[in-house]
C-alpha positions in Angstrom: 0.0 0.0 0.0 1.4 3.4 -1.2 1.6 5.8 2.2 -0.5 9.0 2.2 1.7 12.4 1.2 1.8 15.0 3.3 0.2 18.2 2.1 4.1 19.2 1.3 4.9 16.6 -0.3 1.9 17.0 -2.5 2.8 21.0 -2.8 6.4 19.7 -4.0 5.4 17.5 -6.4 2.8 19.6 -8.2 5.5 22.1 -8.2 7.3 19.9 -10.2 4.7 19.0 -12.3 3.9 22.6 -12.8 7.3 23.8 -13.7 8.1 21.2 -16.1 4.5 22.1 -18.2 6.4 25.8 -18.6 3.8 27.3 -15.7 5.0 30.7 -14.8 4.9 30.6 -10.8 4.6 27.1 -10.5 4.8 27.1 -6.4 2.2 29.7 -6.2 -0.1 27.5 -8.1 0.6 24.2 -6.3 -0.3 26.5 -3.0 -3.4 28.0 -4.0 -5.1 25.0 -5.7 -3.9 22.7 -2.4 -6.4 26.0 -0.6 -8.6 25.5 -3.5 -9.1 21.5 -3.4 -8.7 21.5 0.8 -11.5 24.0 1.1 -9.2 26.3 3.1 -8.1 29.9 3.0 -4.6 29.8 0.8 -2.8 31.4 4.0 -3.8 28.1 6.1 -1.7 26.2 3.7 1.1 25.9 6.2 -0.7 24.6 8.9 -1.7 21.6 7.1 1.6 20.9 5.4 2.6 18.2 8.1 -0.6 16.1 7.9 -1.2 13.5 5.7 -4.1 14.5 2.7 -7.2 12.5 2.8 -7.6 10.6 -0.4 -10.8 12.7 -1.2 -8.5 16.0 -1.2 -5.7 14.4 -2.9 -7.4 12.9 -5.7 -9.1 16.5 -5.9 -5.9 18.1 -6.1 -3.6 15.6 -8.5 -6.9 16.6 -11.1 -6.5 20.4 -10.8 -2.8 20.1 -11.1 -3.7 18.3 -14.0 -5.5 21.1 -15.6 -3.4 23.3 -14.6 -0.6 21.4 -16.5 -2.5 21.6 -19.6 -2.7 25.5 -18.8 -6.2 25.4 -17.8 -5.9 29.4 -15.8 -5.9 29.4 -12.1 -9.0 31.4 -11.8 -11.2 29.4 -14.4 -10.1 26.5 -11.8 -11.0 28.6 -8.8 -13.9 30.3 -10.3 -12.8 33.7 -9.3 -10.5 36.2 -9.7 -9.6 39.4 -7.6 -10.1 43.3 -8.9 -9.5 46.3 -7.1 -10.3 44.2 -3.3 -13.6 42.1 -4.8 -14.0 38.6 -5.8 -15.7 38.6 -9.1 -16.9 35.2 -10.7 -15.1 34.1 -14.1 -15.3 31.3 -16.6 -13.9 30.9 -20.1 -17.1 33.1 -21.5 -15.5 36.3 -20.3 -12.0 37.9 -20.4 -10.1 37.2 -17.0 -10.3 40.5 -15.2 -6.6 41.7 -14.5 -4.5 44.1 -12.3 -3.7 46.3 -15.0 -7.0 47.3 -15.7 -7.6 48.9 -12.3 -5.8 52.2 -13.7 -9.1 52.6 -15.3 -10.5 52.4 -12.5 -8.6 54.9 -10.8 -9.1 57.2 -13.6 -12.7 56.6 -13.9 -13.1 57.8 -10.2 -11.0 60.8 -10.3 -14.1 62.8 -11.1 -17.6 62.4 -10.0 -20.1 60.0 -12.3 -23.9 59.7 -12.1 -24.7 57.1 -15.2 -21.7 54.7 -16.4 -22.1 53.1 -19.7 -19.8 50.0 -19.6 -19.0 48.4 -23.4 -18.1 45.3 -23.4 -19.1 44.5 -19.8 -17.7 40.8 -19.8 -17.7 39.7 -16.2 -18.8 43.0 -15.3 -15.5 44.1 -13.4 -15.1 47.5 -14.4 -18.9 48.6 -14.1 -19.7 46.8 -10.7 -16.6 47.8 -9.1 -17.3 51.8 -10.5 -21.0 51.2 -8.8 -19.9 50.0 -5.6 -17.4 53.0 -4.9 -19.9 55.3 -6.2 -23.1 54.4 -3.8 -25.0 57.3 -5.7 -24.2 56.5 -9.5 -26.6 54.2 -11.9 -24.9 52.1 -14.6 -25.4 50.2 -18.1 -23.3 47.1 -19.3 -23.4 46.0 -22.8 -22.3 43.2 -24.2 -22.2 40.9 -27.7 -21.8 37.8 -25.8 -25.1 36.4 -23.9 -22.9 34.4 -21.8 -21.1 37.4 -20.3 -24.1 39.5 -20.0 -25.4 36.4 -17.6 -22.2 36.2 -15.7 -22.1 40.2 -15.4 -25.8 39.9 -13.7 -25.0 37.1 -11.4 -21.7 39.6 -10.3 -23.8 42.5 -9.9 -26.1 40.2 -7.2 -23.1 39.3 -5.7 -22.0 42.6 -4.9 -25.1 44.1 -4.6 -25.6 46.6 -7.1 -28.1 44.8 -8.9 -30.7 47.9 -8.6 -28.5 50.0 -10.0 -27.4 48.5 -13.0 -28.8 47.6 -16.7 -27.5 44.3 -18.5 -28.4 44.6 -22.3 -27.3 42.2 -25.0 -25.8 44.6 -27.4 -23.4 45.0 -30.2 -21.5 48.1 -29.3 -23.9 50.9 -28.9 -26.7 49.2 -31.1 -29.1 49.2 -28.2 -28.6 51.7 -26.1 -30.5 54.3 -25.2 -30.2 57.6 -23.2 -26.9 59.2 -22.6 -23.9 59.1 -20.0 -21.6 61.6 -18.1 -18.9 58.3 -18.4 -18.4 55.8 -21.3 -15.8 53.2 -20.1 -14.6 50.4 -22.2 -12.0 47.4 -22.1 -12.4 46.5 -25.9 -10.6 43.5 -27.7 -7.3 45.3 -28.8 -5.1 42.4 -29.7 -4.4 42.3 -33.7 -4.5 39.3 -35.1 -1.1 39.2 -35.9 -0.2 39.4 -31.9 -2.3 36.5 -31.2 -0.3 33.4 -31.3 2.6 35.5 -29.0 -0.4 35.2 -26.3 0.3 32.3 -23.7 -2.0 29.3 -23.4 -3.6 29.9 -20.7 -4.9 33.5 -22.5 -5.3 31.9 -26.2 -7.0 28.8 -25.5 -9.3 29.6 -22.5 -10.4 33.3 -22.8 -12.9 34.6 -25.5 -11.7 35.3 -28.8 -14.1 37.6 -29.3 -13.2 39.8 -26.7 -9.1 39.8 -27.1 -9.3 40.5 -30.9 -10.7 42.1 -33.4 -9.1 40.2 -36.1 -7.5 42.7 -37.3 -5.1 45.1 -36.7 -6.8 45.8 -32.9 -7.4 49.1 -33.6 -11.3 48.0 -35.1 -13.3 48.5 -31.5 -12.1 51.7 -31.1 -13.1 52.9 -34.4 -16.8 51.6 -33.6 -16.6 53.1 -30.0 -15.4 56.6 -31.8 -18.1 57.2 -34.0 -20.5 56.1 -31.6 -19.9 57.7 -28.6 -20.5 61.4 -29.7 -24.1 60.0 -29.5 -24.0 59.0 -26.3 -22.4 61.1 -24.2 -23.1 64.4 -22.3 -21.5 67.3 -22.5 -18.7 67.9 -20.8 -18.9 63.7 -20.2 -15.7 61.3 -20.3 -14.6 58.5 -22.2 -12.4 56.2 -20.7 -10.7 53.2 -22.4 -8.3 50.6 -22.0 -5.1 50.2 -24.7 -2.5 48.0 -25.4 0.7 50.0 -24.6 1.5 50.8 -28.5 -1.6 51.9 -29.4 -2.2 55.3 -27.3 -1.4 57.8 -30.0 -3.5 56.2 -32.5 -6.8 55.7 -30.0 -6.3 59.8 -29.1 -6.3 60.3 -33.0 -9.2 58.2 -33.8 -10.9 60.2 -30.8 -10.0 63.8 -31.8 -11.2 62.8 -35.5 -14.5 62.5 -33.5 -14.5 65.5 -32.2 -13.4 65.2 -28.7 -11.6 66.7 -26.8 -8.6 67.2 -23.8 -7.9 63.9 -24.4 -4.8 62.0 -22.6 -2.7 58.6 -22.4 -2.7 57.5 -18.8 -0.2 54.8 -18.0 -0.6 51.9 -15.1 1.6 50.8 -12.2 4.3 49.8 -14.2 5.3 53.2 -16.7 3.2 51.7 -19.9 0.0 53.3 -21.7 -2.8 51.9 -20.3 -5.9 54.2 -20.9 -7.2 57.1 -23.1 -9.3 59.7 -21.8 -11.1 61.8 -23.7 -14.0 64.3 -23.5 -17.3 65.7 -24.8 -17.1 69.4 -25.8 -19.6 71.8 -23.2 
């Protein structure tokens, strides 16, 4: 009879595992999916290490690591992901929400906001996470996909902001109505010529449709530019997310538009991350 492994012993040897399927922080992993498959807070993981795994957890375990290994992403595994302090609900129907992203955020709520239009809502990150620091402003969230629009809504019950916010199945601005004192957007910006330099875990398990526009990933913000005169008030913002080449060329497409004051903001780490932009008074 083969003896039980400790939980480090187990840690170790998903490590390994990890690390030889070219994982990027392979001990990290093994540490949080032990939590994961243990049912345990991730910072309890070193008060189990000396005991021995019940087979029930260890079986559990040895099959995440085993999607793991095939890059299945940590937080399609956990079925969550952290943004800006919350716990928001993912799968593979919506793009992963990530850190870099949260210098929208701090952009977006660097002036007041009373209605929020959100394209491309996905797992409804950016537009929950605006409602719940701003207990007085309303929202919209658009999106193509009917799967994201469903796991938007079950985020918004989850952090309570349901009232305040509007789901709608929509392709870009197609069905929207009224207008906004903030547009924000985080629209597929890869080209297609980036995709295969993506990792696995990014090209095989997030949506396609919204990391590319198969093209040269400029083709969202064209749509967003013509539309968003429409939409907003005067004197209202629009806020989007880039890929850290494409600043100058979003700002153009915006100006051709005719807004206004508009400016690259970068993120945590020096690199343009967000346009800003403005409707004229």
């Amino acid at each position: 009879m083969i003896a039980a492994l400790t939980a480090a012993q187990a840690m170790v040897s998903a490590t390994a595992r990890l690390r030889a399927a070219g994982v990027a922080d392979p001990a990290r992993d093994a540490r949080v999916l032990l939590a994961h498959a243990a049912r345990i807070e991730a910072s309890r993981v070193t008060l189990i290490a000396p005991e021995e795994l019940s087979p029930e957890i260890a079986e559990r375990y040895d099959q995440l690591i085993s999607l793991r290994a095939v890059r299945v992403p940590v937080s399609h595994l956990l079925g969550e992901r952290e943004f800006y302090g919350r716990r928001f609900r993912v799968s593979r129907d919506v793009l992963d929400p990530r850190p870099e992203t949260e210098a929208l955020i701090e952009a977006a709520l660097s002036d007041p906001f009373d209605h929020v239009l959100d394209l491309g809502v996905g797992s409804g990150c950016i537009l929950i996470t605006l409602l719940a620091e701003r207990a007085s402003a309303s929202g919209v969230g658009a999106d193509l996909s009917e799967a994201a629009c469903l796991q938007a809504s079950a985020n918004a019950v989850q952090h309570q902001v349901q009232g305040r916010v509007e789901i709608l199945q929509s392709d870009w601005f197609q069905n929207i109505d009224g207008q906004f004192d903030l547009i924000v957007s985080n629209p597929p910006y890869i080209s297609l010529t980036e995709m295969d330099d993506l990792s696995p875990e990014v090209r095989e398990h997030e949506p396609r449709l919204a990391l590319t526009d198969e093209g040269d990933g400029l083709g969202a913000y064209r749509r967003i530019a013509a539309g968003a005169p429409d939409f907003l008030l005067p004197g209202g913002r629009l806020l989007v997310e880039i890929g850290p080449t494409q600043g100058r060329s979003v700002a153009a497409l915006f100006e051709s538009a005719g807004l206004t004051a508009t400016r690259i903001v970068p993120d945590l780490d020096g690199r343009d991350r967000v346009v800003f932009a403005k409707m004229p008074l």
